[in-house]
N, C-alpha and C positions, 0 to 999 in steps of 0.2 A: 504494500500500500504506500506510495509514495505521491497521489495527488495530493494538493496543496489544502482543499476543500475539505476532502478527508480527515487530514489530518487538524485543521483548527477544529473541526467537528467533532474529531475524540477529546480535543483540548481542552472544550467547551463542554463537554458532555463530563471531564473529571472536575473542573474547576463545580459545576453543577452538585457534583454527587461529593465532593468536599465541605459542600456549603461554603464555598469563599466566592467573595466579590472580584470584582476584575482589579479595582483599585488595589487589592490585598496583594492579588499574584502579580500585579505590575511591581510592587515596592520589594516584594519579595524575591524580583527577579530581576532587579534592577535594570528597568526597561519602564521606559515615563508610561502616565495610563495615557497619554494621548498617541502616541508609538501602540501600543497594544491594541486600543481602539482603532488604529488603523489597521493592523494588522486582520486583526479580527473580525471587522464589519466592511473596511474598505477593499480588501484584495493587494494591502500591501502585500510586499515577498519579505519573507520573513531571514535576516540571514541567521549562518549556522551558529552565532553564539548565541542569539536570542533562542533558534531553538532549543540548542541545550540548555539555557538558562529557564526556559520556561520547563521543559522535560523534568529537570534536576526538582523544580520547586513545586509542580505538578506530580511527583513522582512515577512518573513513564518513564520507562526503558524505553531509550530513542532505538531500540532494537526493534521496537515495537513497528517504526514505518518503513522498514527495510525491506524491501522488495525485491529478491534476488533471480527472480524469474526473466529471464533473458525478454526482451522487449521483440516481435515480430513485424516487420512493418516497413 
């Protein structure tokens, strides 16, 4: 699984089931909530420290969107 959609989706779906607000995982991930909220809602691209900073404080195994299935096409 490594579309982009997909993956704020799961993001969104633990910050949910955590009960924490966005402001929370933004501070705690050192990432502003307005960066987050772009990410999030706007279709920014996320780069790779923000995901592992939000992974690390969301506790996901960024192992988790690894898609090693060769791509056909």
């Amino acid at each position: 699984m490594n579309d982009m959609n997909s993956i704020i989706c799961i993001m969104r779906q633990q910050i949910a089931n955590n009960g924490q607000s966005k402001r929370f995982v933004a501070e705690r991930s050192n990432i502003s909530y307005q960066r987050l909220q772009r990410i999030f809602n706007q279709g920014a691209v996320m780069s790779a420290t923000e995901f592992l900073r939000l992974c690390k404080t969301l506790k996901l195994d960024p192992m988790l969107f690894y898609d090693d299935q060769p791509k056909v096409g």
